[in-house]
KOLRO-906370 format. One record per residue: x, y, z of N, C-alpha, C in turn; residue number from 1; residue in one letter. Coordinates in Angstrom, 1 decimal. Layout:
<nodes>
<node n_xx="X" n_yy="Y" n_zz="Z" ca_xx="X" ca_yy="Y" ca_zz="Z" c_xx="X" c_yy="Y" c_zz="Z" num="NUM" residu="a"/>
...
</nodes>
This chain:
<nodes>
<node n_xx="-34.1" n_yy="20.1" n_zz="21.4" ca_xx="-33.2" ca_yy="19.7" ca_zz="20.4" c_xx="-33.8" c_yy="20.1" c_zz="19.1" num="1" residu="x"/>
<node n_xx="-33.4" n_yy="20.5" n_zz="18.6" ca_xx="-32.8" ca_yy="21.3" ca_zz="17.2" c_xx="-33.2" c_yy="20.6" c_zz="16.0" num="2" residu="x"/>
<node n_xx="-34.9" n_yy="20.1" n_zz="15.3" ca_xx="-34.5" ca_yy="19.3" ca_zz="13.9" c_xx="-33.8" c_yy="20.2" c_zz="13.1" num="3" residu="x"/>
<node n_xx="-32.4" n_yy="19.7" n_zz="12.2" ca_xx="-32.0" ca_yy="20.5" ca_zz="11.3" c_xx="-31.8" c_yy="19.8" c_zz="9.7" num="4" residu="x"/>
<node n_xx="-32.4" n_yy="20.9" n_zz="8.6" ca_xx="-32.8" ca_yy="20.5" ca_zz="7.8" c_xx="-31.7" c_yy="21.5" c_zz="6.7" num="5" residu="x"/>
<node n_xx="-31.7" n_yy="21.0" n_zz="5.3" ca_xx="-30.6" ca_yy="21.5" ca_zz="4.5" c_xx="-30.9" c_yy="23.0" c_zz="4.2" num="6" residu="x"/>
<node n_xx="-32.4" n_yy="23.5" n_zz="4.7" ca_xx="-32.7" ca_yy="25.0" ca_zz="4.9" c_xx="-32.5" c_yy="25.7" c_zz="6.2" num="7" residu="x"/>
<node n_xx="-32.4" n_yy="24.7" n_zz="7.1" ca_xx="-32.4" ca_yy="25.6" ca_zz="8.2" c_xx="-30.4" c_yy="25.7" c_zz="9.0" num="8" residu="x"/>
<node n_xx="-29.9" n_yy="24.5" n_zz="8.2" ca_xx="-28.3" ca_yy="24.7" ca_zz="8.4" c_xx="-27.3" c_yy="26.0" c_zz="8.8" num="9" residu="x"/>
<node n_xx="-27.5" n_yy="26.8" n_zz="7.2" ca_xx="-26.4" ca_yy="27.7" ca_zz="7.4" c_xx="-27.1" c_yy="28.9" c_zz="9.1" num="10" residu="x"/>
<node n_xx="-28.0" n_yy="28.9" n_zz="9.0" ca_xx="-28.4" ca_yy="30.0" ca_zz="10.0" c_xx="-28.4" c_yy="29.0" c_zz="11.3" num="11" residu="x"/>
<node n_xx="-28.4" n_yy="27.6" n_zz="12.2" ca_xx="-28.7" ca_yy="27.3" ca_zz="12.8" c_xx="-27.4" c_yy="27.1" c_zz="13.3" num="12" residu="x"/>
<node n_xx="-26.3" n_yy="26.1" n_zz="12.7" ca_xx="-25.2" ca_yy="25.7" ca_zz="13.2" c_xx="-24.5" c_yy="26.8" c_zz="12.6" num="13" residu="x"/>
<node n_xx="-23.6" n_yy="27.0" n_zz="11.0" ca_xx="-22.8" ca_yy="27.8" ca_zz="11.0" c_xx="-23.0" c_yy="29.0" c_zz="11.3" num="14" residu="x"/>
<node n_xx="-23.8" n_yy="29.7" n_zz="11.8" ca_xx="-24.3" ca_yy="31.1" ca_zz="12.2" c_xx="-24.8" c_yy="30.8" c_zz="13.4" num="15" residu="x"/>
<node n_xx="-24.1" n_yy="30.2" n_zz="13.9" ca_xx="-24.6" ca_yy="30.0" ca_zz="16.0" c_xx="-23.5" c_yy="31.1" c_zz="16.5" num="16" residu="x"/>
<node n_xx="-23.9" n_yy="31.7" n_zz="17.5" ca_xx="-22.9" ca_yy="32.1" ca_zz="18.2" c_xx="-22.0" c_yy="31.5" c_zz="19.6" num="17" residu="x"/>
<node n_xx="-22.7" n_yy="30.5" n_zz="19.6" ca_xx="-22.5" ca_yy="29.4" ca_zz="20.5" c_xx="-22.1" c_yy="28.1" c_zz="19.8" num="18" residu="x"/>
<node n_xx="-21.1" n_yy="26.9" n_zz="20.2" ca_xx="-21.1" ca_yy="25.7" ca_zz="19.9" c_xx="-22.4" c_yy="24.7" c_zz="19.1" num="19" residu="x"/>
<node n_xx="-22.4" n_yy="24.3" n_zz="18.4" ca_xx="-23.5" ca_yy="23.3" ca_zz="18.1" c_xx="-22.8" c_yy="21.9" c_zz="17.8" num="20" residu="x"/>
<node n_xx="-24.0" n_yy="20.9" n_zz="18.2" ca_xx="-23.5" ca_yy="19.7" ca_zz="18.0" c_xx="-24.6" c_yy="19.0" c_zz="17.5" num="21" residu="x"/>
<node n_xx="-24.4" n_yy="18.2" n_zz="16.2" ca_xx="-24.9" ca_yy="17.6" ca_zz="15.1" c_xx="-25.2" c_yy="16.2" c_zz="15.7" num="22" residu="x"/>
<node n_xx="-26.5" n_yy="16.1" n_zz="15.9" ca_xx="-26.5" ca_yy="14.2" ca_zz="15.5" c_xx="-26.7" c_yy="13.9" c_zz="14.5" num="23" residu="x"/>
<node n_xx="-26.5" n_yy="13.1" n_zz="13.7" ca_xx="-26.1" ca_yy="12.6" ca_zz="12.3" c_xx="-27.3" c_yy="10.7" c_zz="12.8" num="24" residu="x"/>
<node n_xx="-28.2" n_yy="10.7" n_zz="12.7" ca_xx="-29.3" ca_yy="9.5" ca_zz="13.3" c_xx="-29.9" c_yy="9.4" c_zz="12.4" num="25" residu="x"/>
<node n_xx="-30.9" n_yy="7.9" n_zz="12.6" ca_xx="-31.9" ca_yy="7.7" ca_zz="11.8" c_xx="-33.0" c_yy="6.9" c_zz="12.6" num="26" residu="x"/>
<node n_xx="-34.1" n_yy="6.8" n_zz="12.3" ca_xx="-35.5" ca_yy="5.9" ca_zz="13.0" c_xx="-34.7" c_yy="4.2" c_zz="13.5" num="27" residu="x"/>
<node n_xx="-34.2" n_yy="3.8" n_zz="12.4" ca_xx="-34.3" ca_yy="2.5" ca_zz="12.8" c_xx="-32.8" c_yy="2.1" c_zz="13.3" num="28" residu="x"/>
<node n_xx="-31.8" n_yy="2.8" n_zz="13.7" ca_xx="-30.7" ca_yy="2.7" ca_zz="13.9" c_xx="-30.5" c_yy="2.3" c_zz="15.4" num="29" residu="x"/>
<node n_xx="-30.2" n_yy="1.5" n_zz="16.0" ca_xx="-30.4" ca_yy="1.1" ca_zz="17.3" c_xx="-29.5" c_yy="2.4" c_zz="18.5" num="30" residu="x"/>
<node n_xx="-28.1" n_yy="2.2" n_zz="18.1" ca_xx="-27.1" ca_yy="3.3" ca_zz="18.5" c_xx="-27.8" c_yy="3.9" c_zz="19.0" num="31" residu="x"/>
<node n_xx="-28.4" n_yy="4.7" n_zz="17.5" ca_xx="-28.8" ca_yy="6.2" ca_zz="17.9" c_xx="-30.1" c_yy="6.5" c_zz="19.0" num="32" residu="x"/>
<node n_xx="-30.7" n_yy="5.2" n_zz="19.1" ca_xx="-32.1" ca_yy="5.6" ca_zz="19.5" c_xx="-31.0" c_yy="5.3" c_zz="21.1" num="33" residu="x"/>
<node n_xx="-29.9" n_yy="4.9" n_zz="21.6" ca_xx="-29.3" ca_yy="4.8" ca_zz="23.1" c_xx="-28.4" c_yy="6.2" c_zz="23.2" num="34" residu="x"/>
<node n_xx="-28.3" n_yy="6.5" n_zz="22.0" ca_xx="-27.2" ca_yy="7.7" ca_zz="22.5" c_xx="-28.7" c_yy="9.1" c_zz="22.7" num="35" residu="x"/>
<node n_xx="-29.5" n_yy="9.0" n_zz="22.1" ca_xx="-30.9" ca_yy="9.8" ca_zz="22.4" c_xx="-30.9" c_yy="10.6" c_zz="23.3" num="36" residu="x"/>
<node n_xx="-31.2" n_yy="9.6" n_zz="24.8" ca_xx="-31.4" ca_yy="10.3" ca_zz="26.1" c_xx="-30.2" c_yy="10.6" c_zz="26.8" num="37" residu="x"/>
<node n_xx="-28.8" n_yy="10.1" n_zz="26.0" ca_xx="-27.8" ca_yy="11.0" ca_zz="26.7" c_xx="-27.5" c_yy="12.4" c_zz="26.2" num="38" residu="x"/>
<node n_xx="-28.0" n_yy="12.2" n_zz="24.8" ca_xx="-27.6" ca_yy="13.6" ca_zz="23.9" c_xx="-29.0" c_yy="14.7" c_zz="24.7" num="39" residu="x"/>
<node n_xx="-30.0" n_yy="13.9" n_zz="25.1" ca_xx="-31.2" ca_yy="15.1" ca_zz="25.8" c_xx="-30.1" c_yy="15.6" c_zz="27.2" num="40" residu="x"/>
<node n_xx="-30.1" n_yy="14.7" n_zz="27.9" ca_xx="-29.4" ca_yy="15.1" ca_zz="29.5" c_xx="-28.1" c_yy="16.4" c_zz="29.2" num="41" residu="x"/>
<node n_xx="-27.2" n_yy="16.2" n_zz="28.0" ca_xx="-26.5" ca_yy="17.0" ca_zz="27.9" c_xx="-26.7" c_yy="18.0" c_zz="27.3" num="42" residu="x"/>
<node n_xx="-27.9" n_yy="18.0" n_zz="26.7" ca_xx="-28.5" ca_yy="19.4" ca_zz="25.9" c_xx="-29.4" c_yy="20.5" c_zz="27.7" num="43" residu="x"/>
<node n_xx="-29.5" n_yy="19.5" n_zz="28.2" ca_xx="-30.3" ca_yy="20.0" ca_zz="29.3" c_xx="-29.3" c_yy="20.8" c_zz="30.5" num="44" residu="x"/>
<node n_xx="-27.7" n_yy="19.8" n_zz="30.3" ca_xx="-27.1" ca_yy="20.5" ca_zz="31.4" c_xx="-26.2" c_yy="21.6" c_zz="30.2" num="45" residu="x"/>
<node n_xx="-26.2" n_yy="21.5" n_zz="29.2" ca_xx="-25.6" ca_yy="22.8" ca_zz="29.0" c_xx="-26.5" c_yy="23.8" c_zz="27.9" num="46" residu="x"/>
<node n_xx="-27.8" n_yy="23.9" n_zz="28.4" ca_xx="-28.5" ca_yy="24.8" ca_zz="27.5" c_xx="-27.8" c_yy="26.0" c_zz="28.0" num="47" residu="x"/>
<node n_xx="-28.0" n_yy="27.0" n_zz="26.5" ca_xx="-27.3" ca_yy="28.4" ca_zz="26.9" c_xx="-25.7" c_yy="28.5" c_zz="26.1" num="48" residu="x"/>
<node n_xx="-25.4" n_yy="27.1" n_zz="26.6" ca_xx="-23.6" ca_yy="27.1" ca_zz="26.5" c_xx="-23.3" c_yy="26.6" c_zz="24.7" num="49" residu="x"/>
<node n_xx="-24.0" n_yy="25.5" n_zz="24.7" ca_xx="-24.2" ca_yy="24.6" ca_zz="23.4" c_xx="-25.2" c_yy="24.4" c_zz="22.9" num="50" residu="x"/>
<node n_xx="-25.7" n_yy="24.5" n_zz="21.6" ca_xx="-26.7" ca_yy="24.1" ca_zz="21.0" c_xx="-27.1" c_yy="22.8" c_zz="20.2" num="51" residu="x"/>
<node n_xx="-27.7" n_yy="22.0" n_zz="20.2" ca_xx="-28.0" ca_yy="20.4" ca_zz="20.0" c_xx="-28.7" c_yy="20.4" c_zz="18.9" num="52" residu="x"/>
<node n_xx="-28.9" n_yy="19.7" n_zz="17.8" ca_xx="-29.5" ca_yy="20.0" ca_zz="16.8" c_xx="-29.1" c_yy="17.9" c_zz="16.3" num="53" residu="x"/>
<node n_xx="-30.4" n_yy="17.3" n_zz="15.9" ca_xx="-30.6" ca_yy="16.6" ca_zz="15.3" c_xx="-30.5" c_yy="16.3" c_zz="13.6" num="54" residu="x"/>
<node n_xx="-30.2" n_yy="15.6" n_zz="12.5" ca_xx="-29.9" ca_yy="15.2" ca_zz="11.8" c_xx="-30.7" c_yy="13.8" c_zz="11.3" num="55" residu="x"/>
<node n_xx="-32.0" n_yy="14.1" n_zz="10.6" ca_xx="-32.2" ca_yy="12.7" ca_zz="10.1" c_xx="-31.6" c_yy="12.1" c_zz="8.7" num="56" residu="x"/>
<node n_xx="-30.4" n_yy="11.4" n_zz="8.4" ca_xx="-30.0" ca_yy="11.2" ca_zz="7.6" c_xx="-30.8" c_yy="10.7" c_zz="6.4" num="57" residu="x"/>
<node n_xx="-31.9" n_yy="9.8" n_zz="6.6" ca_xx="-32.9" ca_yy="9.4" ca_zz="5.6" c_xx="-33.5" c_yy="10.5" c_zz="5.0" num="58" residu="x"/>
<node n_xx="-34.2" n_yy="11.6" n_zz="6.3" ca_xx="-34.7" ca_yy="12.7" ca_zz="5.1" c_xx="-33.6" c_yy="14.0" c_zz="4.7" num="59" residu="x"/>
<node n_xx="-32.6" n_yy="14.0" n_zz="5.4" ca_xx="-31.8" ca_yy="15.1" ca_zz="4.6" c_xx="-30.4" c_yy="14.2" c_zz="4.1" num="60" residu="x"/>
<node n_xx="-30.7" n_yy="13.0" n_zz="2.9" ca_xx="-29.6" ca_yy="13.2" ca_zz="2.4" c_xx="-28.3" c_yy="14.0" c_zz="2.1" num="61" residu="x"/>
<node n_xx="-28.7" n_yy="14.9" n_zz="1.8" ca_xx="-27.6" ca_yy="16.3" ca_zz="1.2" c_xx="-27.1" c_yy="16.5" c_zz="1.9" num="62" residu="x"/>
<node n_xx="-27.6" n_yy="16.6" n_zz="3.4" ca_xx="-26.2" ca_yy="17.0" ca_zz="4.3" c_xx="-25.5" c_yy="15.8" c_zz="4.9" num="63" residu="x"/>
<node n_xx="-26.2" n_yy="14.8" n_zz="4.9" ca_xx="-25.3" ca_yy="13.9" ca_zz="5.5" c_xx="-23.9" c_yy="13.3" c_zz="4.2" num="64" residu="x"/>
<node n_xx="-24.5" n_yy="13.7" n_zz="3.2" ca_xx="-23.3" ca_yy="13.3" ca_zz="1.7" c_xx="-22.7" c_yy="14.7" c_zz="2.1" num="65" residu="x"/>
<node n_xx="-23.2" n_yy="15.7" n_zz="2.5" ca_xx="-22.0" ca_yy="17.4" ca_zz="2.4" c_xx="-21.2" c_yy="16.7" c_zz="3.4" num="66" residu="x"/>
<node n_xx="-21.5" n_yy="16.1" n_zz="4.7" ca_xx="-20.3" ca_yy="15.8" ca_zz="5.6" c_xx="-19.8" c_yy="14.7" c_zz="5.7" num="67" residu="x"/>
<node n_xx="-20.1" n_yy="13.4" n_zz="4.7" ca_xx="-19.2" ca_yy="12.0" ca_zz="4.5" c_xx="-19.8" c_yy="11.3" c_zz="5.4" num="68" residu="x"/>
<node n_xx="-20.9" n_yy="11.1" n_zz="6.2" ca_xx="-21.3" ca_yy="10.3" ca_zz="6.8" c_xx="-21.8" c_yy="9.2" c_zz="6.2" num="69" residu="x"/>
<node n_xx="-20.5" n_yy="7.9" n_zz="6.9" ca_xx="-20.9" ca_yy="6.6" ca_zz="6.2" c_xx="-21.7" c_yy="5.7" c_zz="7.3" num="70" residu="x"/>
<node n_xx="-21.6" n_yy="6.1" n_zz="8.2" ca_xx="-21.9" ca_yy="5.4" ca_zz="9.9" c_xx="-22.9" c_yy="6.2" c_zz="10.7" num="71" residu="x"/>
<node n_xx="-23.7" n_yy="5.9" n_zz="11.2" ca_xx="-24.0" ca_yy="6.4" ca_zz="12.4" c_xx="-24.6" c_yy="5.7" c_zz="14.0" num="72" residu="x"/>
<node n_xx="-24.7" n_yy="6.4" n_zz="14.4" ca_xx="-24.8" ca_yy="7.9" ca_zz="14.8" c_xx="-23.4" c_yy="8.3" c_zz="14.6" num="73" residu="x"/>
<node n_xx="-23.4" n_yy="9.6" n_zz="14.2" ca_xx="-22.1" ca_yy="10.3" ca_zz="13.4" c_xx="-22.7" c_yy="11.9" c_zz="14.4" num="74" residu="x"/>
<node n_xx="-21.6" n_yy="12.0" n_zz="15.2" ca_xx="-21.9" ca_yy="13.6" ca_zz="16.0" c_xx="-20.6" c_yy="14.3" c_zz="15.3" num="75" residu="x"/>
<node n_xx="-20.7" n_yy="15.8" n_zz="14.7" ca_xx="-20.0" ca_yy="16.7" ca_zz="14.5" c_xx="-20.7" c_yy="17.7" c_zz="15.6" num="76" residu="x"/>
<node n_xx="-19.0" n_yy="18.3" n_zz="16.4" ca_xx="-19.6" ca_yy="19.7" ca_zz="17.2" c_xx="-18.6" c_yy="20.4" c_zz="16.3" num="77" residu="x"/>
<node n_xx="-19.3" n_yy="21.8" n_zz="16.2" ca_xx="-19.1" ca_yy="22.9" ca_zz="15.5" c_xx="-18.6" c_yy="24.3" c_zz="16.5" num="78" residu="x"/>
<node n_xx="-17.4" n_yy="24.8" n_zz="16.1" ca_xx="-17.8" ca_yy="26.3" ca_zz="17.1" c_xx="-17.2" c_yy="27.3" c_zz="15.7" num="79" residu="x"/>
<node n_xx="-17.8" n_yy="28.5" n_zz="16.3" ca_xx="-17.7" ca_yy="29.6" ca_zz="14.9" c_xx="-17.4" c_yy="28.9" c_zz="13.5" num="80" residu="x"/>
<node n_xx="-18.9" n_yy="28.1" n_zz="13.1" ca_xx="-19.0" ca_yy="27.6" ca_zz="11.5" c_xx="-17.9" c_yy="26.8" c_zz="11.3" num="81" residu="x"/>
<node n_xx="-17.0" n_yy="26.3" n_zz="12.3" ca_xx="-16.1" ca_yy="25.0" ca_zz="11.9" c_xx="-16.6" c_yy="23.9" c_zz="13.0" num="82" residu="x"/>
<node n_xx="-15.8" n_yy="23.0" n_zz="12.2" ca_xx="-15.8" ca_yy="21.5" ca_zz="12.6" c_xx="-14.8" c_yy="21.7" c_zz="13.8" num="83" residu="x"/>
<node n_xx="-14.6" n_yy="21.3" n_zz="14.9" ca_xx="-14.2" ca_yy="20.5" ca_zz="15.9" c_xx="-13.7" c_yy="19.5" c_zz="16.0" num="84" residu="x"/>
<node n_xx="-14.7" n_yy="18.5" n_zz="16.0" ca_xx="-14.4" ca_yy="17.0" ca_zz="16.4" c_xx="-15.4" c_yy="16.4" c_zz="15.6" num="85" residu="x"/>
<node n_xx="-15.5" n_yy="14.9" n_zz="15.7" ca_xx="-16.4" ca_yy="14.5" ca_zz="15.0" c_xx="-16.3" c_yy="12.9" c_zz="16.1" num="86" residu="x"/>
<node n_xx="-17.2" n_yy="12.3" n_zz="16.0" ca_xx="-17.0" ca_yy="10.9" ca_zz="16.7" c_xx="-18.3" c_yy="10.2" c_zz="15.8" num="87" residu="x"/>
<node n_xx="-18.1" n_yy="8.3" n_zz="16.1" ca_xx="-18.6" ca_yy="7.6" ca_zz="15.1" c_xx="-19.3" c_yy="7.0" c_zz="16.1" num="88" residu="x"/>
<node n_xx="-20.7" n_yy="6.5" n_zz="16.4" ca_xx="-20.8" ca_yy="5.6" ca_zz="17.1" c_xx="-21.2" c_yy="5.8" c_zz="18.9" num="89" residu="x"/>
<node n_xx="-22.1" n_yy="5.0" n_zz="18.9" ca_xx="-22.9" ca_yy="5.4" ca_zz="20.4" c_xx="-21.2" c_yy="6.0" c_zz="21.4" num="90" residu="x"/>
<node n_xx="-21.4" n_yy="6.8" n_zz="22.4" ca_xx="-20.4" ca_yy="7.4" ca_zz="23.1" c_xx="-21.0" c_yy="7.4" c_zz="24.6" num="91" residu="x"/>
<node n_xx="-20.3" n_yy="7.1" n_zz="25.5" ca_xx="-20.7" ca_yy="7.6" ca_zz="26.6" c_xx="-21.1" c_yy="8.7" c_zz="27.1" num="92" residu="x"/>
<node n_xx="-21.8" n_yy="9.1" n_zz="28.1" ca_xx="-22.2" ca_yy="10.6" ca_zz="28.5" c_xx="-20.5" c_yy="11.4" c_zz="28.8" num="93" residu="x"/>
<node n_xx="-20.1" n_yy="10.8" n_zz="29.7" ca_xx="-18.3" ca_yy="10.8" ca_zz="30.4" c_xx="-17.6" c_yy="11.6" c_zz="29.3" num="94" residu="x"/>
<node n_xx="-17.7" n_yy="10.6" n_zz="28.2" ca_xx="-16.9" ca_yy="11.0" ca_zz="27.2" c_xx="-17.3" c_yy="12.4" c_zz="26.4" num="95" residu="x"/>
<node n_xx="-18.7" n_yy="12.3" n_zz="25.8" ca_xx="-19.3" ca_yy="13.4" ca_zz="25.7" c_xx="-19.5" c_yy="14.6" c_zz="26.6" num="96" residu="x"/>
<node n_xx="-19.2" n_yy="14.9" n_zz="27.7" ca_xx="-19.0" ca_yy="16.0" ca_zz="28.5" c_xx="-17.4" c_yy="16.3" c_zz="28.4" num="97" residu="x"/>
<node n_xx="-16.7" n_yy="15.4" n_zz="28.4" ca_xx="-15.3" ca_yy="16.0" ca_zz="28.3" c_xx="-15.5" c_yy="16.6" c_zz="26.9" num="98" residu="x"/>
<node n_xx="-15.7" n_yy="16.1" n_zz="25.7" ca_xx="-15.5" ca_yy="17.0" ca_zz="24.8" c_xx="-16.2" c_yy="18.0" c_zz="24.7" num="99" residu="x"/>
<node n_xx="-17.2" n_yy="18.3" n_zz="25.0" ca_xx="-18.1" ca_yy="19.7" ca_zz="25.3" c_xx="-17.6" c_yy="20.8" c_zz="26.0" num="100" residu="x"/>
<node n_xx="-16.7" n_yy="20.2" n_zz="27.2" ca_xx="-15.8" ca_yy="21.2" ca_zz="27.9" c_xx="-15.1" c_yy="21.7" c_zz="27.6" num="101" residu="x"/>
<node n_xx="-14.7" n_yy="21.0" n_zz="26.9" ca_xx="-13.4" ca_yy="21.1" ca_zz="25.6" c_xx="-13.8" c_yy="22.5" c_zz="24.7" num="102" residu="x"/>
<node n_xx="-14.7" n_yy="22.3" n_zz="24.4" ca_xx="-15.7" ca_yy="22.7" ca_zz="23.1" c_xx="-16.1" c_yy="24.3" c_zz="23.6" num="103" residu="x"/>
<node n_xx="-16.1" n_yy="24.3" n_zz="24.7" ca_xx="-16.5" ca_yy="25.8" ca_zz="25.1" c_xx="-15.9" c_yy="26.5" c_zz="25.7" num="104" residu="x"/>
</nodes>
């Protein structure tokens, strides 16, 4: 998984040639540290297809204000440099594979 930083953005996610999906997390955020190892299992079953890319909101302010995140864990998936979907809040794996499917 992917740390992404307000340098490594435009070339990582909007210049993917493949789907990317944003965690929007922080250290002490309980959510995020449960959605973690489902966001690994799905980075695992669809390496190749989608790309995963973490989000620490504490140290990259700037992007988490560029995309309005007031809540997290906050996932944006991206395909060709747009926005997709967005969801607020721990998610099931279930749920997260239907939208990935979706997504590709």
């Amino acid at each position: 998984m992917l740390n992404i930083t307000k340098d490594s953005f435009e070339k990582e996610v909007m210049s993917s040639e493949i789907p990317v999906v944003l965690d929007f997390w922080a250290t002490w955020c309980g959510p995020c540290r449960m959605l973690a190892p489902v966001l690994d299992e799905l980075a695992e079953k669809y390496d190749g297809k989608v790309r995963f890319g973490k989000v620490n909101v504490d140290d990259e302010p700037l992007l988490a204000s560029r995309f309005g995140i007031a809540s997290i864990p906050t996932l944006i998936f991206f395909k060709n440099g747009k926005i997709q979907k967005q969801t607020v809040g721990y998610r099931e794996k279930k749920e997260l594979d239907e939208i990935l499917r979706d997504l590709i």
